[in-house]
C-alpha positions as CSV (number, residue, x, y, z in Angstrom):
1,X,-20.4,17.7,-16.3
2,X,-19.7,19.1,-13.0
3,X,-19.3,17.4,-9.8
4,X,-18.6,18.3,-6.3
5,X,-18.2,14.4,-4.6
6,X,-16.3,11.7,-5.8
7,X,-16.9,8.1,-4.2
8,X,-14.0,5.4,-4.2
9,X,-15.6,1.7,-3.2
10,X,-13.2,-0.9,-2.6
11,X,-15.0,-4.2,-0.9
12,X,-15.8,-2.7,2.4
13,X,-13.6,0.3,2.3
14,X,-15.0,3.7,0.7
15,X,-13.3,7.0,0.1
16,X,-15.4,10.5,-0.1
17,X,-13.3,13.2,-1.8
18,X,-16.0,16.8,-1.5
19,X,-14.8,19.8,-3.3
20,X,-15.6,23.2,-2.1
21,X,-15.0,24.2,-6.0
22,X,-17.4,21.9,-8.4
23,X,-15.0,19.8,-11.0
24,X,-15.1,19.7,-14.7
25,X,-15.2,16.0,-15.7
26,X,-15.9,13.8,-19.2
27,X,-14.3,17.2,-20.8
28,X,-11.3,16.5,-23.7
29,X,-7.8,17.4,-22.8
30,X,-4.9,18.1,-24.5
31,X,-2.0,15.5,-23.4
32,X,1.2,17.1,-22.6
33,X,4.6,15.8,-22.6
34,X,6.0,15.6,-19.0
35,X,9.8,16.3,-18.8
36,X,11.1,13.0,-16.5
37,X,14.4,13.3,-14.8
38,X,13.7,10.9,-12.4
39,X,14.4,7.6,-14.4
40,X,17.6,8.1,-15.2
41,X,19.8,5.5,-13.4
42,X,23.4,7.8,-12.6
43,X,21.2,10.4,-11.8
44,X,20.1,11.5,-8.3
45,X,16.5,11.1,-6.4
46,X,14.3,13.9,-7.1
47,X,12.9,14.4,-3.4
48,X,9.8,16.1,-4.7
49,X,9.2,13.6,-7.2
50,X,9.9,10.6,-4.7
51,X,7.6,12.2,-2.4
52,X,4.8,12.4,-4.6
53,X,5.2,8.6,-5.9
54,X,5.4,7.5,-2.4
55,X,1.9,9.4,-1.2
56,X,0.0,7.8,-4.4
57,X,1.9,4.3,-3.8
58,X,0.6,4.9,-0.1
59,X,-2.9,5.7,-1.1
60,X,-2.8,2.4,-3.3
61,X,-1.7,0.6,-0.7
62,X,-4.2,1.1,1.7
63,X,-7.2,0.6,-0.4
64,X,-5.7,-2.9,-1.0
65,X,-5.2,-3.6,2.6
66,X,-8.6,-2.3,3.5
67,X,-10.4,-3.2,0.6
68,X,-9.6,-7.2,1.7
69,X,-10.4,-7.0,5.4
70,X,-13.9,-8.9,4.7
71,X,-11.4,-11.8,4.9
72,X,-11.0,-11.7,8.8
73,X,-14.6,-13.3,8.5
74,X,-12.7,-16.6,7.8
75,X,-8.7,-16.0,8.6
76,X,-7.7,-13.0,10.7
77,X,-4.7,-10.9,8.7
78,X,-1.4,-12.2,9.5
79,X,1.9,-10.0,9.6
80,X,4.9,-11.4,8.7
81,X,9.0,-10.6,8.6
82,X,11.0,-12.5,6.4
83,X,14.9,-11.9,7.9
84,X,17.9,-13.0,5.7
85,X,20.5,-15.1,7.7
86,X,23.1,-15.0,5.4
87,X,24.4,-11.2,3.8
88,X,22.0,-10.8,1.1
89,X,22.5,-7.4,0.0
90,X,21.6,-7.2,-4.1
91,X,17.7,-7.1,-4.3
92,X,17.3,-9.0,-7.2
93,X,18.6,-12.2,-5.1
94,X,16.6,-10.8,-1.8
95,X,13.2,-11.2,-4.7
96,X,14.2,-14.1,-6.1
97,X,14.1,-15.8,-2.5
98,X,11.0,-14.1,-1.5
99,X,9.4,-15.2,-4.9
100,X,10.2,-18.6,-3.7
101,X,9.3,-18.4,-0.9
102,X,5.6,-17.2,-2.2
103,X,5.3,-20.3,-4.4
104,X,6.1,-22.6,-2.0
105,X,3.4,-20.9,0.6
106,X,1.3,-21.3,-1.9
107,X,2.2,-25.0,-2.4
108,X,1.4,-25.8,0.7
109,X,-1.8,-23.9,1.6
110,X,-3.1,-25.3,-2.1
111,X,-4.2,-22.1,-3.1
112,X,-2.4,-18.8,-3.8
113,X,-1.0,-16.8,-1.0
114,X,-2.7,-13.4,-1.2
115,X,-0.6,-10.6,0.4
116,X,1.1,-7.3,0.3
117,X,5.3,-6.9,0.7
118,X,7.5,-4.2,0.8
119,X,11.1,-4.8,1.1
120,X,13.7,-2.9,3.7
121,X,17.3,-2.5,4.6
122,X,17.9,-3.8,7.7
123,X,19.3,-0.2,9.6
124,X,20.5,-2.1,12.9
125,X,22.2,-4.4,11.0
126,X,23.7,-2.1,8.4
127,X,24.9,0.1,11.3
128,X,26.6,-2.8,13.1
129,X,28.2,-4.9,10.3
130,X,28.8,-2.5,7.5
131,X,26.3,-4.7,5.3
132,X,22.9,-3.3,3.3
133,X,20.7,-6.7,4.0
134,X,17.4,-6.9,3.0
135,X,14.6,-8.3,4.8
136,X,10.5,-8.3,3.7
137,X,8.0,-6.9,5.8
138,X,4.8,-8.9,4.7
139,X,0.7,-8.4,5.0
140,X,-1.0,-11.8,4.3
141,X,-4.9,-11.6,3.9
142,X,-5.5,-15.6,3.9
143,X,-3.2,-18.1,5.3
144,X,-4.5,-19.9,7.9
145,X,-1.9,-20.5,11.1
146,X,0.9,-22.1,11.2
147,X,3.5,-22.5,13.9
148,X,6.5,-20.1,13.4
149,X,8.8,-22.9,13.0
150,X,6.6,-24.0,10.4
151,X,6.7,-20.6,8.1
152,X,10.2,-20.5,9.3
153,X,11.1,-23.6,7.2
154,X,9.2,-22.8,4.2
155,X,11.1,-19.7,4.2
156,X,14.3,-21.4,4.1
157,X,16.6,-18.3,4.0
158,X,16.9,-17.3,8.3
159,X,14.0,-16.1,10.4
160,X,11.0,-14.9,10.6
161,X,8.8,-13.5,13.1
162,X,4.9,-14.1,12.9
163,X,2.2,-11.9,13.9
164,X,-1.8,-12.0,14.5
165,X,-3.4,-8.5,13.0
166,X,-5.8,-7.2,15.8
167,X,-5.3,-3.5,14.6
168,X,-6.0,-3.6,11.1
169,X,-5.5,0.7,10.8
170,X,-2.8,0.4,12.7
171,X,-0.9,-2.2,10.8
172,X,-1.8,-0.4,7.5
173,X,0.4,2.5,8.8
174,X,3.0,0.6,10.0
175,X,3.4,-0.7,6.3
176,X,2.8,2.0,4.8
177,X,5.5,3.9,6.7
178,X,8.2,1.3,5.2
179,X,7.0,2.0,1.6
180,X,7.7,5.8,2.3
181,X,11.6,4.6,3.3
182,X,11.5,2.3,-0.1
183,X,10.8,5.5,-2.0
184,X,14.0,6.9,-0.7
185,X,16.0,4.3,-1.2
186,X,18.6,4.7,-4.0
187,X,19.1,1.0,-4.3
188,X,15.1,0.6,-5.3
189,X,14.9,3.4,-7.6
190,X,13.0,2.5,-10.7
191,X,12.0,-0.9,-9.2
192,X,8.8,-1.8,-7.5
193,X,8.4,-1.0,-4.1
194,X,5.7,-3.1,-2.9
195,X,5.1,-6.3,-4.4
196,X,1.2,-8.1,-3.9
197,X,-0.9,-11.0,-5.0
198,X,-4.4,-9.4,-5.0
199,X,-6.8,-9.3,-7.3
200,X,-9.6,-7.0,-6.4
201,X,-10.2,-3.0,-7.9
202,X,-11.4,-0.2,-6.7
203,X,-15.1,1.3,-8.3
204,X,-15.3,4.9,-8.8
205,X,-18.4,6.3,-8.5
206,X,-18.6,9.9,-10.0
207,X,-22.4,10.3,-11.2
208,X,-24.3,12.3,-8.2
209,X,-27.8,10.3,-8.1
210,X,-25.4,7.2,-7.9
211,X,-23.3,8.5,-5.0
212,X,-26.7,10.0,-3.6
213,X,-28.1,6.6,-3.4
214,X,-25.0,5.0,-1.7
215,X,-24.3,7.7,1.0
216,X,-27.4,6.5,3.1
217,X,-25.9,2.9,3.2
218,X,-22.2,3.9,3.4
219,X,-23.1,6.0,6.5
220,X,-26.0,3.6,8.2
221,X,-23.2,0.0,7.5
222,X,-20.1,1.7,8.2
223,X,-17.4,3.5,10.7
224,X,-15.7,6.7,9.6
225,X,-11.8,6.1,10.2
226,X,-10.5,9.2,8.8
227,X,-11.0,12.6,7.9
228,X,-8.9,15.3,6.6
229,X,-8.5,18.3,4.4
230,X,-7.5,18.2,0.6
231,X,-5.1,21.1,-0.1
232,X,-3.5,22.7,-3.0
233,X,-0.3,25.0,-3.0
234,X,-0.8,28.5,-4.0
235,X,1.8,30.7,-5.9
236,X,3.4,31.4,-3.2
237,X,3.8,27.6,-2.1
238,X,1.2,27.9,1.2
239,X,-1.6,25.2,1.1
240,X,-4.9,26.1,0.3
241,X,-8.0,23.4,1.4
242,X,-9.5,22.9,-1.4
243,X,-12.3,20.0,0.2
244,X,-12.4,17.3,2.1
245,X,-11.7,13.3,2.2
246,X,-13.8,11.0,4.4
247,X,-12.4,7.6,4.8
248,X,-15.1,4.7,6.1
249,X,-15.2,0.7,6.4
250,X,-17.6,-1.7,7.5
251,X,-18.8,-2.0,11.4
């Protein structure tokens, strides 16, 4: 079958992929052995490869973010930093303390913290002191307030540093732009980059009298956030639009 739209739903988020070029789905493929040279531990980060990883990582991470904003109806999105006091610099102690950390959270709220994490070198401090620290830049979707010295103790390990979400978009970015540096990061490769504690999946509709019968809906109950071309890379490495993505969420 050949199909020129492809509709992603995730809660109140869709995406609207439109080829110029109709695409052969449901067809049999032959699988193919992909050469990897990226998991190798002694060997250097493929930039290519890393780059690639970090836009699909990135596309995954927003369509968790935005797929969960029906949430604010109850608790607004929280942002919070999770700072090291003392020199934490192997990541397998910096996610032991942040698992902790997510269990007790939990504890207290009596329910299971839901969020999004990725985890960062602190540059500032790196540059000053000579040390690779780790802090955790975390996206909570339902934890109700609590006073910074509250979160602060539960923590346990330093600081942290609080924030209401008013700019949903915005914050998504801002997150996402720290997963782009984890994908970089020498010390992270072939680990997780992110880490999150939501459930939810994304619906793809790819049968045209289903996405006909959405559109009118999608377009009459929700904003358009985004727009911009899909391109390919010819022989000669210039990109070629090949469609177009529509991003939308609920008003």
């Amino acid at each position: 079958m050949q199909i020129d739209k492809i509709l992603l739903q995730t809660g109140d988020y869709y995406e609207l992929f439109e080829y110029k070029t109709p695409l052969e789905i449901n067809t049999l493929k032959t699988p193919t052995k992909r050469e990897n040279t990226y998991r190798s531990i002694n060997d250097k980060i493929d930039p290519e490869y890393a780059k690639k990883s970090a836009l699909r990582a990135k596309n995954k991470l927003r369509r968790l973010i935005l797929g969960n904003m029906w949430q604010q109806k109850k608790h607004s999105l929280k942002f919070v930093t999770l700072t090291f006091q003392d020199e934490i610099e192997q990541i397998d102690h910096a996610n032991y303390e942040f698992k902790k950390y997510h269990q007790r959270m939990s504890y207290m709220m009596g329910k299971k913290l839901e969020y999004i994490a990725v985890p960062e070198i602190q540059e500032k401090r790196k540059q000053k002191y000579g040390k690779a620290v780790w802090h955790f830049h975390m996206l909570t979707m339902n934890q109700p307030y609590y006073a910074k010295n509250v979160i602060q103790e539960v923590w346990g390990n330093g600081y942290t540093d609080p924030k209401k979400v008013n700019r949903v978009i915005g914050t998504t970015n801002y997150l996402t732009k720290y997963l782009s540096k984890a994908y970089g990061d020498k010390q992270l490769k072939n680990r997780k980059r992110y880490y999150n504690a939501l459930s939810h999946q994304t619906v793809s509709h790819k049968d045209p009298h289903t996405i006909s019968l959405l559109l009118p809906h999608i377009f009459e109950s929700t904003n358009m956030v985004d727009q911009y071309p899909l391109t390919i890379k010819d022989e000669h490495g210039n990109p070629t639009e090949v469609g177009r993505k529509s991003e939308f969420i609920s008003i």
